[in-house]
N, C-alpha and C positions, 0 to 999 in steps of 0.2 A: 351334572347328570350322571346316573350312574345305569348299571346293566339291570339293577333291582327294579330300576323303574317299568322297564316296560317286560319283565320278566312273568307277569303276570296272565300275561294273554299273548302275547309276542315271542316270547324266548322257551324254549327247551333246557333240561340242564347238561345240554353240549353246552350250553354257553355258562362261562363261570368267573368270566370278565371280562371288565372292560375291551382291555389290546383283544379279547378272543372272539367280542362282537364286533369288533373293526376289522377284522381280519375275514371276519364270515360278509360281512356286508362287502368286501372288498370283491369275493370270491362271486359272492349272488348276484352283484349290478350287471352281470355281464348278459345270466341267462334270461331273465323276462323281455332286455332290450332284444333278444334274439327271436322271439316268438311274436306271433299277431297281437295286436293290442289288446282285442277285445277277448284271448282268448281266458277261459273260468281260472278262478285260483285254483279247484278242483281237478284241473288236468295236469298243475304242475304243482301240488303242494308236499308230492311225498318226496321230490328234489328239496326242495328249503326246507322240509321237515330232518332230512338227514344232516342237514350240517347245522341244525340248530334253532331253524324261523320254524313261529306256531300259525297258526292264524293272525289277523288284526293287522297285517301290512298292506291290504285290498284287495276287491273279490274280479282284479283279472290283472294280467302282465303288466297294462303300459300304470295303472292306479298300482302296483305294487313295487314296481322301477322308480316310479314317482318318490314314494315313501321310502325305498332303501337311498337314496340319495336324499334326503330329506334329512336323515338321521344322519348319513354320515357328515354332509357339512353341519350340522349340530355338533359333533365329535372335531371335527377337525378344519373348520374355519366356521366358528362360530359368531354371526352376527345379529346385528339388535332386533333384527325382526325374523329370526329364523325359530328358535324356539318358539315366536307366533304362531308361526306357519305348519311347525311340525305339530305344535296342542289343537291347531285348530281342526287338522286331519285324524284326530282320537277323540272318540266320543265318551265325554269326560261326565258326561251326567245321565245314569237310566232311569233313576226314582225321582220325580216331584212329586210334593203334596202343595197344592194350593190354597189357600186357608181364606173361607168362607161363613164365620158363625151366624152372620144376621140374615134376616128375612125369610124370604122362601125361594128354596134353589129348588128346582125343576124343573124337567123339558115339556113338560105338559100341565095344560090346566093354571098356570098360576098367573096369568097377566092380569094385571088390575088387582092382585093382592098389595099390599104394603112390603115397600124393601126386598122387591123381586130381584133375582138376582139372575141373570141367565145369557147376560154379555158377554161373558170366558168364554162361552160353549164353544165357539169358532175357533176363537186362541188356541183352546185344549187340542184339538181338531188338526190346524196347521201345527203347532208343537209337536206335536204325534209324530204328523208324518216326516217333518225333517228330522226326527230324531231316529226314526224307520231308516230314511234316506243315507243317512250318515252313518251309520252301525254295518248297513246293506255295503254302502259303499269298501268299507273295512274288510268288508268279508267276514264278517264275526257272526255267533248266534247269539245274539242277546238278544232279551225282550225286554222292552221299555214298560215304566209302571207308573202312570201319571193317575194321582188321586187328588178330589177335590171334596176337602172337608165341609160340610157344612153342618146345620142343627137336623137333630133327628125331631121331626113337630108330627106325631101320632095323631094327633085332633085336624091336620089338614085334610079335611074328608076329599077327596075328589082328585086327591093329586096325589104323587110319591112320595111325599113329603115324610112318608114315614114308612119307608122304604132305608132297611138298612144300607143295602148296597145296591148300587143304580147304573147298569154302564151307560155309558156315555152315545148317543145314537151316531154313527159314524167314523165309528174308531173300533179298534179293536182290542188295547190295553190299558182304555182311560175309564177311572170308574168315579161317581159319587160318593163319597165312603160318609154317613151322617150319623152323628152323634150325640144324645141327649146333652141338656145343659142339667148339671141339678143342681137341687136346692135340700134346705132340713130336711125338707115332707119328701122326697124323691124326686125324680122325673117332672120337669118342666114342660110339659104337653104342650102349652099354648105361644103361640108367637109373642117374642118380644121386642119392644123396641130396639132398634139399634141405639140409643143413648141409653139403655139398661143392659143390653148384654154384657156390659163388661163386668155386674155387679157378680158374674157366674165364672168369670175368664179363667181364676184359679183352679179351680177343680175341673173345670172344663176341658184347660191344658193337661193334664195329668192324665183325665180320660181320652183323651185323643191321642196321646203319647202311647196310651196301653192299645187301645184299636190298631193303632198304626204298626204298630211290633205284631200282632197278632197275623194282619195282613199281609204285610211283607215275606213272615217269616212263612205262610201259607204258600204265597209268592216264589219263595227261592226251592220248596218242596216240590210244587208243580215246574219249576223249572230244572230241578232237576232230572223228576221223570221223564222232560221234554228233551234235555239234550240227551238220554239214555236210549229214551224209541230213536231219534232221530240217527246216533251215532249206528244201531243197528240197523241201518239201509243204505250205509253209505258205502 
């Protein structure tokens, strides 16, 4: 493990090595054991901000005591299930895309259609929130981005189904992101079987690939603006 690793969200550049994050975690373990557990990272963050900690060690004393000792036996009595312990406390994944081409995905109107699809919905749901749960916990500002691809079907009169982007009802950063299949003639309007979808997979991946850059990269712009207003009220 090196200081690069967690330099990214965690470290200032006071720190510019290794022995100089051991030597600041040595200095830091002392002050959060000193204060109430539950008190915010935001009342002591401009302390660890000076000797080098960013954010992303948890959003109060006794969850941020936890993690400086967490890391340091990582550094310096390293055992088989400690690096578990420390990756399981950094939330290592914000973007999924769940991949859905066949039938009809939608929160309305499609029961009793062919190759309905709409049993993730909960999954998406519960995934959300622990993944809310876990970033909160860190004390971090990041926004989770969970998409679920499926076929853009323009001809499902009555439903979404041709609805390019659909959130998700219950959640607050998970969307349907749907995508035509095509063919020679253009746009495949009509449902197809799940044992013929895959006659479109080729091209289909490639358009999916490009939507999904599109989105994200939307994504990281509006996330920008958001840690900018945010940053100005703190």
């Amino acid at each position: 493990m090196s200081a690069t690793t967690l330099k990214a969200t965690m470290l200032n550049e006071r720190i510019k090595s290794l022995n100089a994050l051991q030597n600041v975690l040595r200095k830091a373990e002392d002050y959060p054991s000193a204060i109430a557990p539950e008190t915010p990272y935001l009342e002591f963050e401009h302390k660890l901000r000076e000797i080098g900690l960013e954010r992303g060690w948890g959003n109060n004393a006794e969850r941020v005591s936890e993690m400086i000792h967490h890391v340091l036996d990582l550094l310096e009595a390293p055992e088989p299930r400690t690096p578990e312990t420390f990756l399981g406390r950094i939330p290592m994944v914000c973007n999924v895309v769940i991949m859905s081409p066949q039938g009809y995905f939608a929160q309305d109107n499609v029961l009793g259609y062919p190759d309905t699809v709409v049993y993730i919905l909960d999954q998406v749901r519960a995934l959300e929130s622990e993944m809310l749960l876990r970033i909160n916990h860190q004390g971090l500002y990041i926004i989770p981005r969970i998409l679920i691809v499926t076929r853009f079907l323009p001809d499902a009169v009555g439903t979404t189904c041709g609805v390019r982007l659909e959130k998700v009802y219950g959640t607050e950063h998970s969307y349907i992101l749907r995508v035509p299949s095509q063919s020679e003639k253009g746009i495949v309007r009509k449902w197809i079987s799940r044992f013929e979808v895959w006659l479109y997979l080729d091209t289909y991946a490639e358009d999916v690939a490009n939507e999904l850059s599109i989105e994200f990269h939307r994504f990281v712009i509006t996330f920008i603006c958001f840690r900018h207003i945010h940053s100005c009220y703190l």
